[in-house]
Kinemage of the C-alpha trace (Angstrom):
@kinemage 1
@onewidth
@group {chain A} dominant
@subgroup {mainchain}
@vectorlist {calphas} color= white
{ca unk a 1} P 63.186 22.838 11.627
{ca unk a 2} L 60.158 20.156 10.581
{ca unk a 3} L 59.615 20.015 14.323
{ca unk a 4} L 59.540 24.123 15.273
{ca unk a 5} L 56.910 24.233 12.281
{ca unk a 6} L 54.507 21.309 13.458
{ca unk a 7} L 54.639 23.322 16.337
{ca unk a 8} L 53.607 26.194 15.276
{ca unk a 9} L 51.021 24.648 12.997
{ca unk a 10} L 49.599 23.522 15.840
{ca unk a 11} L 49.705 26.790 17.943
{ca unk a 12} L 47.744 28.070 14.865
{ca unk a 13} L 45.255 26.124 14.959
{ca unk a 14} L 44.481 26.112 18.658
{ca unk a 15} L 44.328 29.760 18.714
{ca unk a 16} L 41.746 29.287 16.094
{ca unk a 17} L 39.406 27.335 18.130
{ca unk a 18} L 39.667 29.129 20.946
{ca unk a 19} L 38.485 31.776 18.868
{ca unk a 20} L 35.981 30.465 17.952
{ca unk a 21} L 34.588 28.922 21.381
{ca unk a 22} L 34.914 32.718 22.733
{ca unk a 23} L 33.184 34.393 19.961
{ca unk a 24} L 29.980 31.706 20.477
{ca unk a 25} L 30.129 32.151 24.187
{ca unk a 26} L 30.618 36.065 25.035
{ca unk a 27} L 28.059 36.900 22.412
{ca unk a 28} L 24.517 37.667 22.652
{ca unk a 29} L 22.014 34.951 21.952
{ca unk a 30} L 20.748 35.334 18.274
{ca unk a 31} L 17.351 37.214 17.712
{ca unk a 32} L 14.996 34.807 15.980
{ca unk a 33} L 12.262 37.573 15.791
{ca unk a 34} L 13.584 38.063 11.215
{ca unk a 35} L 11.956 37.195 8.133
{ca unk a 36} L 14.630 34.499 7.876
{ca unk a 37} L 13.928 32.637 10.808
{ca unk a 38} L 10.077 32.904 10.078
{ca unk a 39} L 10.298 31.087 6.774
{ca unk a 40} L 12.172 28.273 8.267
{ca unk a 41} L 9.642 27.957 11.191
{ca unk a 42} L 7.027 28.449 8.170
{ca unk a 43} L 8.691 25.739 5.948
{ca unk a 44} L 8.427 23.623 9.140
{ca unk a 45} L 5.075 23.928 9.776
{ca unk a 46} L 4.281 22.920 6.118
{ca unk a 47} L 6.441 20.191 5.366
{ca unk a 48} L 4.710 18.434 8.353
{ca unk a 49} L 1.524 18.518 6.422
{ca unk a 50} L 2.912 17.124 3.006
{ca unk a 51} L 2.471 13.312 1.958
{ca unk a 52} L 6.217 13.002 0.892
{ca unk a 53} L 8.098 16.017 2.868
{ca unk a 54} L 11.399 14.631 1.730
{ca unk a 55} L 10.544 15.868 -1.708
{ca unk a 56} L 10.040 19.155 -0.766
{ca unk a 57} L 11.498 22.140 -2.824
{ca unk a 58} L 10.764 25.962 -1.130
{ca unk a 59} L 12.107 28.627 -3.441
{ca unk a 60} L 13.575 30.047 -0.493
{ca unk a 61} L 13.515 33.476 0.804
{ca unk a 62} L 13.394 34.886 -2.448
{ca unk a 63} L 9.906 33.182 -3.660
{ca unk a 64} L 8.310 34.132 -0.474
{ca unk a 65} L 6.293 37.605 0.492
{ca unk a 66} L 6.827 38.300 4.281
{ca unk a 67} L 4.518 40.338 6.439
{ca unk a 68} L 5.729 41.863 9.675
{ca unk a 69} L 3.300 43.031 12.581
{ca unk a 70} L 5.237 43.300 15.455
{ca unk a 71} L 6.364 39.876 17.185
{ca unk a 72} L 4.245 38.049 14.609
{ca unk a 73} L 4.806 37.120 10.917
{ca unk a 74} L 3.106 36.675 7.865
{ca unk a 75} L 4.462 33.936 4.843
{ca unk a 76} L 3.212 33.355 2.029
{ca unk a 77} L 4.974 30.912 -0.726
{ca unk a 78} L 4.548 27.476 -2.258
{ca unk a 79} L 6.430 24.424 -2.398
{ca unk a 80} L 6.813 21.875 -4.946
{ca unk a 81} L 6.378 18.041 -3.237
{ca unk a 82} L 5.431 14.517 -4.471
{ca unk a 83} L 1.596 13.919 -3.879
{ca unk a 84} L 0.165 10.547 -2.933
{ca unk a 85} L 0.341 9.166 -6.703
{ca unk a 86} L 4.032 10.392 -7.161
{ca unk a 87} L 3.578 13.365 -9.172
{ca unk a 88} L 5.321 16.257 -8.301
{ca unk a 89} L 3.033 19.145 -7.197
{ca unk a 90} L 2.911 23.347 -6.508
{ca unk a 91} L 1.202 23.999 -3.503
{ca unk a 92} L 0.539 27.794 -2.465
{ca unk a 93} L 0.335 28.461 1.319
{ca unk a 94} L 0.296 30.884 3.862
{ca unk a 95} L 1.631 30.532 7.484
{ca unk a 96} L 1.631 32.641 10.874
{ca unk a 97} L 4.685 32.480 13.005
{ca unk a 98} L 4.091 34.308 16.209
{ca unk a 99} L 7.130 34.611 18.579
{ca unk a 100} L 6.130 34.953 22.159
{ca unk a 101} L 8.699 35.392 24.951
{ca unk a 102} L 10.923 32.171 24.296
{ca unk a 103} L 8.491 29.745 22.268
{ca unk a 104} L 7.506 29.788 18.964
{ca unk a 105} L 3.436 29.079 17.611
{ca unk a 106} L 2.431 28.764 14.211
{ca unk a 107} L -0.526 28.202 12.437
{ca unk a 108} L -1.223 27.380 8.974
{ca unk a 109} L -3.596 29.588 7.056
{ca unk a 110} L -3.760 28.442 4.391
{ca unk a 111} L -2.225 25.546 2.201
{ca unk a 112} L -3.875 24.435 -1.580
């Protein structure tokens, strides 16, 4: 009886993955071209600029204004960060993300 239900366990759980390997494969690749993925290529952009990125705190999607023209974004936020002396800071920026074809350009704006 132990055995028949190890066996099944086990059944389970490679039903499961398989699941989960088909799902990931059959589907469609993921549109980047949302607000969400914008504000992560945004947040990229800016921590790259910042004298202590690991410090970094972005409110998120919820403390940023997005802007949509097409293909091409508009975010505006801040982020809080450690400046050169160790204080922590609120910096207010403003980022394009443009999505062309495959590849992704953006450009900082601005960034006080």
């Amino acid at each position: 009886m132990k055995g028949c239900l190890q066996v099944v366990g086990i059944l389970i759980i490679g039903i499961f993955i398989i699941g989960l390997i088909g799902s990931s494969v059959d589907g469609e690749p993921e549109d980047q071209r949302t607000d969400s993925y914008a504000l992560i290529y945004a947040e990229k952009a800016i921590k790259s600029k910042l004298k202590a990125p690991s410090t970094a705190d972005f409110p998120g999607i919820r403390g940023a204004e997005i802007n949509r023209e097409g293909d091409t974004f508009y975010v505006i936020s801040y982020v809080d960060s450690q400046n050169g002396f160790g204080a922590m800071i609120r910096s207010y920026w403003e980022v394009r993300v443009e999505f062309i074809e495959d590849k992704v350009r953006t450009r900082i704006l601005s960034f006080e």
